[in-house]
LONUDO-296818 format. One line per field, with one value per residue (C-alpha): residue number from 1; chain; z, x, y. Coordinates in steps of 0.1 Angstrom, whole numbers, plus 5000, padded with zeros to 4 digits. Example, Ala and Ser with C-alpha at 12.3 -4.5 7.8 and 13.67 -1.06 7.14 Angstrom:
REM LONUDO-296818
n	1; 2
chain	A; A
w	5078; 5071
u	5123; 5137
v	4955; 4989
***
This chain:
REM LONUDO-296818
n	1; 2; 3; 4; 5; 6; 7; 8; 9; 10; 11; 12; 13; 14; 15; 16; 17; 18; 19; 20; 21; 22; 23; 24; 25; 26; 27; 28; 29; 30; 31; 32; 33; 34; 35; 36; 37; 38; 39; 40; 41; 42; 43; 44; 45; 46; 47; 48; 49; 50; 51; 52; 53; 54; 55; 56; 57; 58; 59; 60; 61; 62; 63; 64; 65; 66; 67; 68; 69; 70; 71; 72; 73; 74; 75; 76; 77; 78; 79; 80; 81; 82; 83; 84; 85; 86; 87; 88; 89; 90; 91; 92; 93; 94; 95; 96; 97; 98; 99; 100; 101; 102; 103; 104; 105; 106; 107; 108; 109; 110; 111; 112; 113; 114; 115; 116; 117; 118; 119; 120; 121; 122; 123; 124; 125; 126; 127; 128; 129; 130; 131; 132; 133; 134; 135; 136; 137; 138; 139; 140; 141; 142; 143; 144; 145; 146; 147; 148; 149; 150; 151; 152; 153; 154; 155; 156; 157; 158; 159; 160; 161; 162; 163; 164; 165; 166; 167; 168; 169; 170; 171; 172; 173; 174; 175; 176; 177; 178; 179; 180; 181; 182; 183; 184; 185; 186; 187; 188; 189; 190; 191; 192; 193; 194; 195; 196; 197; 198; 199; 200; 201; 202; 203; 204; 205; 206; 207; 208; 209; 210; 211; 212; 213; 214; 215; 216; 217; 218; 219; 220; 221; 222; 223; 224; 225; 226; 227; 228; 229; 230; 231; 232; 233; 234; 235; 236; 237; 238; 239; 240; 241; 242; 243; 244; 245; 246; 247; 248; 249; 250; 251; 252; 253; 254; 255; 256; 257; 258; 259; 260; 261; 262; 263; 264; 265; 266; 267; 268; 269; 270; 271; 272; 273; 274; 275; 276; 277; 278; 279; 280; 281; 282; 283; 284; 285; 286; 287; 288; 289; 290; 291; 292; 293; 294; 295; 296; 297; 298; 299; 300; 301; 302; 303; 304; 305; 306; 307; 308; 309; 310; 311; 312; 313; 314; 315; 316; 317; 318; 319; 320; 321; 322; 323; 324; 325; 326; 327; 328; 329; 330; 331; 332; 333; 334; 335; 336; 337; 338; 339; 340; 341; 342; 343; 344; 345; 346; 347; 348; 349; 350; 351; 352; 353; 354; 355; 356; 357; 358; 359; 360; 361; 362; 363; 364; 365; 366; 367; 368; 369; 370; 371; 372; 373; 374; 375; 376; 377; 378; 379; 380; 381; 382; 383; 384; 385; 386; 387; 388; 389; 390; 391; 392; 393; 394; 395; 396; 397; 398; 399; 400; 401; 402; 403
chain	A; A; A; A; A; A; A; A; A; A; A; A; A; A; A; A; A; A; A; A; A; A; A; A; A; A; A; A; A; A; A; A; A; A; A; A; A; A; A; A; A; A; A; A; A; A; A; A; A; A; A; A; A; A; A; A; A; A; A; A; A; A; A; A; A; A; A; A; A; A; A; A; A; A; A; A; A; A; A; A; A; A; A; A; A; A; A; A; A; A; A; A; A; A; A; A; A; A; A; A; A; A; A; A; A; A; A; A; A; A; A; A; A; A; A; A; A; A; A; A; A; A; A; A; A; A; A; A; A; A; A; A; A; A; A; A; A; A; A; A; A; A; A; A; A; A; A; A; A; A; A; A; A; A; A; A; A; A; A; A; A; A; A; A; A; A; A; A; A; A; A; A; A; A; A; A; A; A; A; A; A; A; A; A; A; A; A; A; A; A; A; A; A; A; A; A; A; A; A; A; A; A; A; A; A; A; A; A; A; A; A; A; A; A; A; A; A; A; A; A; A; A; A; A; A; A; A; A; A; A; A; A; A; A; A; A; A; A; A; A; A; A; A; A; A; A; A; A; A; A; A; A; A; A; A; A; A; A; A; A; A; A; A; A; A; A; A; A; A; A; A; A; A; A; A; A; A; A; A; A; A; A; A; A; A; A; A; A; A; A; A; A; A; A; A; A; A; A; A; A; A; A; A; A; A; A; A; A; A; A; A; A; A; A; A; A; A; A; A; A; A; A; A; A; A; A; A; A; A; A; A; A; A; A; A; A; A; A; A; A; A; A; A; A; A; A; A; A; A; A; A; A; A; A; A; A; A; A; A; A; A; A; A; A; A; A; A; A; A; A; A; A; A; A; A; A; A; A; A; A; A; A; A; A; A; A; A; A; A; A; A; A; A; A; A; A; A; A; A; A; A; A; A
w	5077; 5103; 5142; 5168; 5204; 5230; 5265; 5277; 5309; 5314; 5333; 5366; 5355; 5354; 5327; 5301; 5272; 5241; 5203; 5177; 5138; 5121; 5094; 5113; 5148; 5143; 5136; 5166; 5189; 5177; 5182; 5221; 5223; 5215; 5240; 5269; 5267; 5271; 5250; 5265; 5238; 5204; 5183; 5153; 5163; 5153; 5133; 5113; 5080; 5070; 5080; 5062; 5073; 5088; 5104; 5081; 5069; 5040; 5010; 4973; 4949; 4935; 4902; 4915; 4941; 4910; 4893; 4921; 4927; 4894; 4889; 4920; 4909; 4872; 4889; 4912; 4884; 4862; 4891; 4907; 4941; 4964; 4982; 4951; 4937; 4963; 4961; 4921; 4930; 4961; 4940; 4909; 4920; 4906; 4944; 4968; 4999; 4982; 4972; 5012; 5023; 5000; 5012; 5048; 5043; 5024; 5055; 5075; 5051; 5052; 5088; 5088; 5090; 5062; 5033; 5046; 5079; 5069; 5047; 5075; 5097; 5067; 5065; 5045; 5016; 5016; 5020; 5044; 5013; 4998; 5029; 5030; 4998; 5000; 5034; 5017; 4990; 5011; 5031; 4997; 4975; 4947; 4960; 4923; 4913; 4944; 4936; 4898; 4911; 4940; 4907; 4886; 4914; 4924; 4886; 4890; 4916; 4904; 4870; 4890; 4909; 4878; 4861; 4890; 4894; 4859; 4857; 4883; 4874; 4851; 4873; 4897; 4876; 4865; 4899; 4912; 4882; 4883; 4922; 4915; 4884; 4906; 4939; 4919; 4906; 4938; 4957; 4925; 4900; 4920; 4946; 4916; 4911; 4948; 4938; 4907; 4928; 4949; 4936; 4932; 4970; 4976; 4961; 4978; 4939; 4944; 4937; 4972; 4951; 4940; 4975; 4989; 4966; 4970; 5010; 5007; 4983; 5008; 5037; 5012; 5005; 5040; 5057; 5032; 5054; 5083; 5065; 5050; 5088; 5100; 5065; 5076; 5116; 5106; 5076; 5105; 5130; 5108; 5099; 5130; 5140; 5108; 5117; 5144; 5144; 5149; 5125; 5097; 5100; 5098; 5066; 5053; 5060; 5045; 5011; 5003; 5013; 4982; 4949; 4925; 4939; 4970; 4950; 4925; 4960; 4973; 4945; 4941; 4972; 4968; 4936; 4956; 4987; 4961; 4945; 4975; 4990; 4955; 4949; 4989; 4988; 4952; 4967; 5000; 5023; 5049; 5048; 5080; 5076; 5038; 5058; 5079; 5054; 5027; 5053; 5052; 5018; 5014; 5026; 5040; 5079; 5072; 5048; 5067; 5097; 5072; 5064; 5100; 5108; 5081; 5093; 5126; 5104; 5090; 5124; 5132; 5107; 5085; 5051; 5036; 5017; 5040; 5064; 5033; 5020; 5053; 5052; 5024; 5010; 4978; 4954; 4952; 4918; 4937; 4970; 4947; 4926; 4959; 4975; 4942; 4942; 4980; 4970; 4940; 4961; 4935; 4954; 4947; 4908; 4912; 4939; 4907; 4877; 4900; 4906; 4870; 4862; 4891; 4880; 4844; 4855; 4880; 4856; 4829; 4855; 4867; 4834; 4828; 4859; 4845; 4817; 4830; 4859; 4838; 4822; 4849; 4863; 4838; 4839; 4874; 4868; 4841; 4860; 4890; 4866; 4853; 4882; 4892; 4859; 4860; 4893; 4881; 4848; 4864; 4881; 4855; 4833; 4852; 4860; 4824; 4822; 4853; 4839
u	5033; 5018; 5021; 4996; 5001; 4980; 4972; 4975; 4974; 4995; 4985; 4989; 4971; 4998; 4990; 5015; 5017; 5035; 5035; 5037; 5039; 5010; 4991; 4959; 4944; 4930; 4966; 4978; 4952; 4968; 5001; 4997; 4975; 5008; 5027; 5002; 4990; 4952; 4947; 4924; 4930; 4944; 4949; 4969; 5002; 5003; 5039; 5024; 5016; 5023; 5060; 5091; 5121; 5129; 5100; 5085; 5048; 5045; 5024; 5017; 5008; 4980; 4981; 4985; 4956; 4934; 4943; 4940; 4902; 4895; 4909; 4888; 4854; 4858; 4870; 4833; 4819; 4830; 4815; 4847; 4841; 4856; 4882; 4893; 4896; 4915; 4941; 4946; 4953; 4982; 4994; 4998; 5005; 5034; 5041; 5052; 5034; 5002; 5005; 5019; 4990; 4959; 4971; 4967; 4931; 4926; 4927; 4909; 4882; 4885; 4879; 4843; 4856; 4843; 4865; 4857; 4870; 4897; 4911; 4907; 4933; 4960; 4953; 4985; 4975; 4938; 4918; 4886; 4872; 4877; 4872; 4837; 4828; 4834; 4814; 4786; 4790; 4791; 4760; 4735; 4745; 4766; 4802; 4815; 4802; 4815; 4849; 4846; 4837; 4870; 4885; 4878; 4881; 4918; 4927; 4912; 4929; 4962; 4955; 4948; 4986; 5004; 4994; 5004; 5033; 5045; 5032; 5053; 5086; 5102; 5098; 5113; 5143; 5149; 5152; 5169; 5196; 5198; 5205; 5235; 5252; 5250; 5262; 5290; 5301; 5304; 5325; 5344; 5347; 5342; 5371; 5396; 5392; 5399; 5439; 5431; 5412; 5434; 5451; 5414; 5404; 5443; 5430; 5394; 5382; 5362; 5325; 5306; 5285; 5313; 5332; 5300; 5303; 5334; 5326; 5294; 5317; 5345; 5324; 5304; 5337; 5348; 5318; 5298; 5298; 5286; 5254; 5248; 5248; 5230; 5205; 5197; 5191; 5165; 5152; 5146; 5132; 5107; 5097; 5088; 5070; 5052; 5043; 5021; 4983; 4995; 5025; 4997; 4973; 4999; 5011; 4980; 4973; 5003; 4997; 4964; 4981; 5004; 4994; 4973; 4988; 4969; 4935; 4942; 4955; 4924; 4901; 4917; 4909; 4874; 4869; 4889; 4864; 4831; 4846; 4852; 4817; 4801; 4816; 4809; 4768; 4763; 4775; 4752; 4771; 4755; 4761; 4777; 4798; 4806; 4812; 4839; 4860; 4855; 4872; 4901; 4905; 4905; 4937; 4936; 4929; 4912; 4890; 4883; 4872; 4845; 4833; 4833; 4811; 4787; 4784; 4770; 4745; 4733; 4730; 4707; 4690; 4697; 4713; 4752; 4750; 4747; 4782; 4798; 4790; 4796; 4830; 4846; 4865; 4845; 4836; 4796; 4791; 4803; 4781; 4748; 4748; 4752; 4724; 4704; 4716; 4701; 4668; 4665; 4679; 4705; 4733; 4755; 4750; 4760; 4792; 4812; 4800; 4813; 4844; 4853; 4843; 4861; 4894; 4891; 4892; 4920; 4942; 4934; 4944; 4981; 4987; 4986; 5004; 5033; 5036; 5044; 5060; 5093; 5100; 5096; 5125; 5144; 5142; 5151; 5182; 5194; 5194; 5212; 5238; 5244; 5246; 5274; 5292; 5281; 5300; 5330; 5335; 5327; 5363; 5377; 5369; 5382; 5412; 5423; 5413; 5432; 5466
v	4742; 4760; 4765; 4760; 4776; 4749; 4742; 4706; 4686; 4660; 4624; 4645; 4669; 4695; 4723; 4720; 4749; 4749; 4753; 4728; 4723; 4707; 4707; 4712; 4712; 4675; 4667; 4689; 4664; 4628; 4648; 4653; 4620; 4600; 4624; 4615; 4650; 4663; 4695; 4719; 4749; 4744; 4778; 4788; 4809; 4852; 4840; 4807; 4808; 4844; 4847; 4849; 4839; 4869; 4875; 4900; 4891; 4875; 4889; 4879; 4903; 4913; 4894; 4866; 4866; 4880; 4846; 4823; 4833; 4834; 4798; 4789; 4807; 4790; 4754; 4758; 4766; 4736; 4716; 4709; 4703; 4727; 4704; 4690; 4726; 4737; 4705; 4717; 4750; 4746; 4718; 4744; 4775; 4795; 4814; 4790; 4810; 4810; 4772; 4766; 4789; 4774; 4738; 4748; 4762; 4731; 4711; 4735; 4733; 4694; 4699; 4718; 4752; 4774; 4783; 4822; 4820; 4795; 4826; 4848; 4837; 4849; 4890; 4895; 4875; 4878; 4913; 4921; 4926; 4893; 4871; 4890; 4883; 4847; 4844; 4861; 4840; 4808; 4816; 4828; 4805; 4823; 4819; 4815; 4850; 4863; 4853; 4867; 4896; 4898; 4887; 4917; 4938; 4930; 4930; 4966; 4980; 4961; 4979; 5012; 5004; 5002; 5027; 5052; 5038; 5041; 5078; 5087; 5067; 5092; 5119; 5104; 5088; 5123; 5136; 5108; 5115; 5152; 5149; 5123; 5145; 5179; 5162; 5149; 5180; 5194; 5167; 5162; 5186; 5220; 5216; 5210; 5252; 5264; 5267; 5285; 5313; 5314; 5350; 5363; 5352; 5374; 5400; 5403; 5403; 5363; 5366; 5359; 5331; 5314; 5312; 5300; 5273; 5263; 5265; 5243; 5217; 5215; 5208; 5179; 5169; 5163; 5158; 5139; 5107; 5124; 5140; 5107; 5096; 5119; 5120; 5082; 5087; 5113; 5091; 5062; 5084; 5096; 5064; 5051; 5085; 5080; 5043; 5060; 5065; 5105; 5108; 5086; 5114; 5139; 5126; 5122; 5155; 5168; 5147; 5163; 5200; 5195; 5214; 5195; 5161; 5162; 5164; 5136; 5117; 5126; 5115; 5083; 5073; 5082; 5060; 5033; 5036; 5037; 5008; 4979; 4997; 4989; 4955; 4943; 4961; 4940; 4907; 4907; 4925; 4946; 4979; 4989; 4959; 4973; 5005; 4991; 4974; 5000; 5026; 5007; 5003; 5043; 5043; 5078; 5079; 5121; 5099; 5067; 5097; 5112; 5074; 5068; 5095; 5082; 5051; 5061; 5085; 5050; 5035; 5063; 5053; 5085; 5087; 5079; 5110; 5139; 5134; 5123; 5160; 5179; 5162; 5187; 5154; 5139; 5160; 5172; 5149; 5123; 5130; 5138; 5105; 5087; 5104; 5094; 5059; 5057; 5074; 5048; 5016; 5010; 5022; 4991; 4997; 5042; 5031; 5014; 5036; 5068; 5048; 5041; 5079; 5096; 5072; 5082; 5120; 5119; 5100; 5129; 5150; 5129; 5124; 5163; 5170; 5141; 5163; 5190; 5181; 5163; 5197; 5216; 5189; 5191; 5230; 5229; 5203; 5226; 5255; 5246; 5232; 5260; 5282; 5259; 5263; 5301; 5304; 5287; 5305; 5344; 5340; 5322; 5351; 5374; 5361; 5359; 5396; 5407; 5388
***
């Protein structure tokens, strides 16, 4: 249930503030009436609704919000009416924060408020994009395509998620593996020949690799704890320097210096950006508005800039194209079929065909670099394997020839 923050006066007209749990700000009003208690300003609490327990923001996933608003666009369709749609789906859903959450906008809903602004107030569950395709939706008339369409879309980007994801998993499995089985052979195996070189170190005859090893495994072997420490303080500190607008740009700036990575980063987040600009322009969104929430979605702040920039082209009443170009971030096929879906008006019919070509490339492209990358690991995991064993068996070898 959620909270509401409100202002009162009391019989003496003191103010009296407070919060409350309630189902909705009707409720909140025969609340304080009971407690002799005049609201002057009901609103919904930061923390209700979208909270956990401890106090992290909710979220549901993707999926899941790609079958809730399909459910709701083919309930409307069926000619369910909305607030008995609504009571179906928060009675049936699988996630109990989306069936808490779709319950609460049920009663704003019941209460006048559109369903739009009603799934405004929860940001971690619903999208910019979504809450503006359903308030263009409400307002012309075709709310149940609108919702089809957030449908396909999340199902899309979900889709686009996954399949990242799982390109990327054995990659980092193998390096996650490779860096356990060598850091155990040098806090565990490695130390076990320091005695046994012992006459070889006596005689100034030990290989300056292999004492450099055994050097690096003692102080692993003693020290271990304290790297992990210190491993961990640094890990935290750049977190939060990275949770600021500086250390984001920074790191976006770093991720599209990488080698072939950056550009496949790069170019998903153009085909996301043409994408939510395409889906919001064919549902009735304005474009400045698209503009805005499609920046967002980008998910890179150098990006987000460049779209910036070309938004206050279009306020000057020039074209999208032309900063898009200057930019040096999407590619010139990309920047050319815009400018041609501008000149021909169609621009919310060329923003989703370059999306689903510019996708199709990139994952040629990350599945090639996949390919090659888990060799190149394993390569790399073999040889420093074998330079530890190398080091090891050089003054073995020569200790059996010096006896």
């Amino acid at each position: 249930m959620p909270t509401f923050a409100y202002t009162a006066r009391d019989m003496s007209g003191k103010i009296v503030t407070g919060s409350i749990e309630a189902a909705n700000e009707r409720e909140v009003a025969a609340i304080l009436s009971e407690k002799s208690l005049f609201p002057s300003k009901v609103a919904a609490s930061s923390s209700s609704g979208t909270r956990s327990l401890f106090g992290g923001r909710k979220s549901v996933s993707g999926q899941i919000m790609a079958t809730f608003y399909g459910q709701l666009a083919s309930l409307l369709r069926s000619g369910v009416p909305m607030m008995r749609s609504l009571t179906v789906l928060g009675d049936q859903a699988t996630n109990p924060v989306l069936g808490e959450i779709v319950k609460e906008i049920r009663g704003r809903v019941e209460d006048g408020e559109p369903i739009g602004n009603a799934m405004a107030r929860y940001p971690g569950v619903f999208s910019d994009m979504a809450v503006n395709m359903v308030r263009a939706g409400t307002e012309g008339g075709f709310l149940e395509d609108a919702l089809e369409r957030v449908s396909t879309f999340t199902e899309l980007q979900e889709d686009l998620k996954g399949r990242t994801i799982s390109a990327l998993a054995y990659p980092v499995f193998l390096f996650s593996v490779g860096s356990l089985v060598i850091s155990g052979l040098l806090v565990f195996f490695v130390p076990k020949f320091d005695v046994m070189f012992e006459r070889l170190r006596q005689k100034g005859e030990m290989p300056a690799y292999t004492e450099a090893l055994l050097s690096f495994s003692t102080i692993l072997q003693s020290y271990g704890w304290l790297l992990l420490l210190i491993a961990a303080i640094v890990a935290v500190v750049l977190k939060v320097q990275l949770s600021s607008d500086k250390g984001k740009q920074v790191l976006d700036k770093i991720k599209l210096r990488i080698p072939v990575l950056g550009d496949i980063l790069m170019n998903l987040a153009v085909a996301r950006f043409c994408r939510v600009l395409g889906t919001l322009l064919g549902n009735g969104v304005p474009i400045l508005r698209s503009l805005e929430i499609s920046r967002s979605a980008a998910a890179n702040r150098l990006l987000s800039q460049s779209i910036a920039d070309a938004t206050d082209n279009i306020r000057g009443g020039e074209s999208l194209a032309q900063p898009l170009r200057t930019s040096g971030y999407f590619p010139p096929s990309v920047v050319e079929m815009i400018s041609v879906g501008e000149e021909s008006n169609s621009l919310e019919k060329v923003l989703p065909e370059i999306a689903d070509s510019l996708e199709k490339r990139t994952f040629r492209r990350l599945d090639l670099f996949v390919r090659l990358l888990e060799p190149m690991m394993l390569l790399v995991m073999a040889f420093l394997v074998l330079a530890v064993v190398l080091a090891l068996l050089v003054p073995v070898l020569k200790s059996s020839t010096s006896l």
